[in-house]
N, C-alpha and C positions, 0 to 999 in steps of 0.2 A: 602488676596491673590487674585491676577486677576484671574476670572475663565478664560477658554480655551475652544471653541465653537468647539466640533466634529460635522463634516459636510459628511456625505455622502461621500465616496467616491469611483468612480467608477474604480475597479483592473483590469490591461492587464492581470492578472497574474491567472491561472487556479487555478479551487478547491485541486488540487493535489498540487500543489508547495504552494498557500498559508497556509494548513495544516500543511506544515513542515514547513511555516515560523513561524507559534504558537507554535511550538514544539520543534526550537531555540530559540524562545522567551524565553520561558519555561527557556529550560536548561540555559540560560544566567542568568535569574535573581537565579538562581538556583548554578549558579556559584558566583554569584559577592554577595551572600546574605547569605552564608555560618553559619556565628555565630547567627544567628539570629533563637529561637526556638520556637515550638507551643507553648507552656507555657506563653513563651515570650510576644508573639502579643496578646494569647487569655486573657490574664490577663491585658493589656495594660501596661506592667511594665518596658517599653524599652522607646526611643526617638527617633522619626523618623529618627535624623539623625544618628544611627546606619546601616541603612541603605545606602549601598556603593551606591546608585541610581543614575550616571550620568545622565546629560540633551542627554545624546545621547540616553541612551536606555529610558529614561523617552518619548522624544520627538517619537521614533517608534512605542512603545505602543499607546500613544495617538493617533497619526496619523492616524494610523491603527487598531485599534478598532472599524470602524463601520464594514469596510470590515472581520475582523473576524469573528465580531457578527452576521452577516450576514449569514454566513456558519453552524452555528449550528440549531441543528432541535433533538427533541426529540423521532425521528423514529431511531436513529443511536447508534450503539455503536464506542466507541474512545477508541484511546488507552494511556499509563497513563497520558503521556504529555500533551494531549487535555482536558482528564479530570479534573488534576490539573486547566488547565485553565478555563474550564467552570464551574466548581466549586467555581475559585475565582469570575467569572461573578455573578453566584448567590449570592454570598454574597456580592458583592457587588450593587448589586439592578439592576443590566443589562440583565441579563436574567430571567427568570421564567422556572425549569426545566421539565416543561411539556408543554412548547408553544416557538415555534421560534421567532428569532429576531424581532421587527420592531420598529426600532429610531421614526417614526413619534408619538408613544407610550410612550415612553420611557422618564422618570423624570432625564436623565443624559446627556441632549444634552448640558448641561454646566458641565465642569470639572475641577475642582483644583487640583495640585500639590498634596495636601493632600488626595483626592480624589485616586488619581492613584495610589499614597502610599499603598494607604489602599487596591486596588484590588491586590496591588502586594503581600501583606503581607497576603492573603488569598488564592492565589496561592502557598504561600511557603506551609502555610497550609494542603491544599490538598497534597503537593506532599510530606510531612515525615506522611500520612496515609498509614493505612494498607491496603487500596484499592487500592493505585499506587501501591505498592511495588508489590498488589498479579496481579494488569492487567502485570506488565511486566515477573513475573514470569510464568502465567502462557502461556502467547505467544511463552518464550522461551522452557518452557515445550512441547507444542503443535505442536512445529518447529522439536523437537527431536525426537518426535511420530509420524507426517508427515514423516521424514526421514523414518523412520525402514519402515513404512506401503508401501512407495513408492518401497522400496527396494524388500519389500517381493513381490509383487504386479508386479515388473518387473520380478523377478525369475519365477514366477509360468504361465507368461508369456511363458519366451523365451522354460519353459519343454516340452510346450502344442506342439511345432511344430520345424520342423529339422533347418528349416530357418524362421528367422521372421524378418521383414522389418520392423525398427524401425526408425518414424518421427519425428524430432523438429524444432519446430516454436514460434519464439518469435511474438508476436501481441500486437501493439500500436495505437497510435493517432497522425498524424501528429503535429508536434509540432507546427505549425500556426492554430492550429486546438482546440488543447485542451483547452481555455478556453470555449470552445461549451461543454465539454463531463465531467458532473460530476457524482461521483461514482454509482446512479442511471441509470443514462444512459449507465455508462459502463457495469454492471453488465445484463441491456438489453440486450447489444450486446452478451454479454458472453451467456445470454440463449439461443438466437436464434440458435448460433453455435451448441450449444449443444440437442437443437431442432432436427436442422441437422443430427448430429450423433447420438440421439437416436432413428432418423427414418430413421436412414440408407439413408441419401440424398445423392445424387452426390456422391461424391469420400470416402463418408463413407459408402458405402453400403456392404463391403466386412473387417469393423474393428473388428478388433479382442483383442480390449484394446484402453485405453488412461486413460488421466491422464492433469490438469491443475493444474495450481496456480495463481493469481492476485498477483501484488506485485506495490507498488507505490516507485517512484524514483523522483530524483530533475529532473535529462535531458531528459526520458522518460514518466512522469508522471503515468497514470494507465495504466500497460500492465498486457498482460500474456506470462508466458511460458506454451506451448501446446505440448504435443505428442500423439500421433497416430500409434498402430502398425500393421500390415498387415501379413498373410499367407506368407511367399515368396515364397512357393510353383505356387501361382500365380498373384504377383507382384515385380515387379523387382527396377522400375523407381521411386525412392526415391523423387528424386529433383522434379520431374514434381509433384509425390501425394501432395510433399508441398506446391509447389503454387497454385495444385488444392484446398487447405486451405486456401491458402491467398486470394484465389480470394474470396472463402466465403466470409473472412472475411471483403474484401473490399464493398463489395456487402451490408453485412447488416449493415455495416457502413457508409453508402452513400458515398465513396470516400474521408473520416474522419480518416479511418485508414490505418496504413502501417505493415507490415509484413516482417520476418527475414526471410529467408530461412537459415538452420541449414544445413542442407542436400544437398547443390550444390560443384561443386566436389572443388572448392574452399576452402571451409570450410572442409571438410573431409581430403583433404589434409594438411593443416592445423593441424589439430587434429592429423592424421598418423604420423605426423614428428614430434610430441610429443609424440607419441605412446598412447594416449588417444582417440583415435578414437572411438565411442562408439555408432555413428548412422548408419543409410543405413543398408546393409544385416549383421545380427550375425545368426552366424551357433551355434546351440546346442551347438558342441561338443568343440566350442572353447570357452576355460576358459578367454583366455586373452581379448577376444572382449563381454564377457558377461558380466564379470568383467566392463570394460569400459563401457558397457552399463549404469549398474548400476551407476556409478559417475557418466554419464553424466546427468541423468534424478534424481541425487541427487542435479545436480543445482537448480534446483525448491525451494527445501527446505533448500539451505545448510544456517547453522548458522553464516557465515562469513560475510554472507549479511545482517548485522545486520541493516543497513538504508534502506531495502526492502520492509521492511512489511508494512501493508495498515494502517494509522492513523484513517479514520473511515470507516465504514463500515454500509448496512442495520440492522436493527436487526433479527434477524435469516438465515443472511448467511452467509454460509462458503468462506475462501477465497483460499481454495484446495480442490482437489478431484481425 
């Protein structure tokens, strides 16, 4: 069989979107490889061509395998779809899991058919362990326990004061922007902010709560949803507090990020004519706008966004608070 020469290849395409393209990768070979069991591969007691491997997804994998390989780093955790796959890298002789990529190094700058067979079949591997099964479960565990903690956390909130001025701000990367900003870099940004409001800067010097989440998306790549609550005993101007956030945000983003305003009367209108309205001023006493509070700052965590969550991450940070 004619090897096949991976060559370097330089991606338009940011760290965020190519992680979920590893992560269709995944589930594709994941779908089209079905009968095919660990017993199976690890005993060698099958025929390669048991495996449904079209030249279309054959030809993707190859292609794009330096640029994947490329993105892993043994400082990070993944979640189970990236595992599976870099798990099938190790085994198959392309990564080492305690040192990053580099092809210049690397005994696999030639590739057969058979070859990529074989990482797929160590992929599958990975993904009927008990280690996929327990990363996916425990994220969705973790998403369910984020919810409650947010909930409680907004209640004890709105008791403390008769009115409280509740903020939401979605914060991202412009999109000609984001292959510049990977999950280290974003997670910068996020502490400066945080800097910010735990030194009471500019427009946070008078907060009385918040709350964020990072979540990664195909069309937005790594954002957050942010809020911010306020006394409204002595704040009123919801919209203006927000873009006094966004401008932070632009700020320690060099003109890299862009920002939602949740809170212009636009949006609240909006929300009102759904009867969901749940930012800008909630009075104590009213059940039905505290109530709504609480959904709305349940978007954070809600479970329906189940393609939200972050594929990798530093190791020891969280990705809410």
């Amino acid at each position: 069989m004619y090897p096949v020469f991976l060559h370097p290849a330089a991606s338009s395409q940011s760290q965020a979107h190519l992680l979920i393209e590893i992560e269709n990768l995944v589930k594709d070979i994941m779908v089209m490889t079905p009968q095919i069991t660990i017993s199976a591969i690890r005993q060698n007691s099958h025929d390669h061509s048991q495996i449904r491997f079209d030249g279309v997804l054959y030809g993707r994998l190859l292609q794009s395998l330096p640029r994947y390989l490329d993105l892993y780093s043994p400082e990070h955790d993944y979640s189970e779809h990236l595992y599976a796959f870099w798990q099938g890298c190790f085994m198959a002789g392309l990564l080492s899991p305690d040192e990053s990529y580099d092809l210049s190094h690397s005994l696999t700058a030639f590739w057969t058919m058979g070859q990529v067979i074989y990482l797929v079949e160590q992929i599958l591997v990975a993904a009927q362990t008990p280690m996929f099964s327990r990363k996916a479960y425990d994220r969705r565990y973790q998403q369910r326990i984020k919810q409650q903690a947010q909930a409680v956390r907004m209640t004890n909130t709105l008791n403390r004061y008769a009115r409280t001025l509740l903020i939401r701000i979605d914060l991202s990367i412009l999109k000609h922007h984001q292959t510049k900003v990977d999950i280290d870099t974003f997670y910068g940004f996020l502490d400066q902010l945080l800097h910010k409001r735990d030194n009471r800067q500019g427009i946070f010097k008078d907060i009385i709560g918040s709350g964020w989440c990072i979540e990664q998306g195909v069309r937005k790549g790594y954002h957050i949803h942010f809020y911010a609550c306020f006394n409204g005993a002595e704040h009123q101007c919801d919209w203006y507090m927000a873009d006094e956030i966004g401008r932070h945000w632009l700020e320690i983003t060099h003109g890299l990020g862009h920002y939602r305003n949740c809170n212009t009367s636009e949006e609240k209108a909006k929300y009102a004519r759904m009867g969901t309205l749940g930012v800008g001023m909630i009075h104590r006493d009213d059940a039905a706008a505290r109530q709504n509070a609480i959904y709305a700052l349940s978007y954070l965590t809600q479970s329906k966004k189940e393609d939200q969550y972050l594929r990798m991450r530093p190791k020891g940070r969280r990705a809410y608070a």
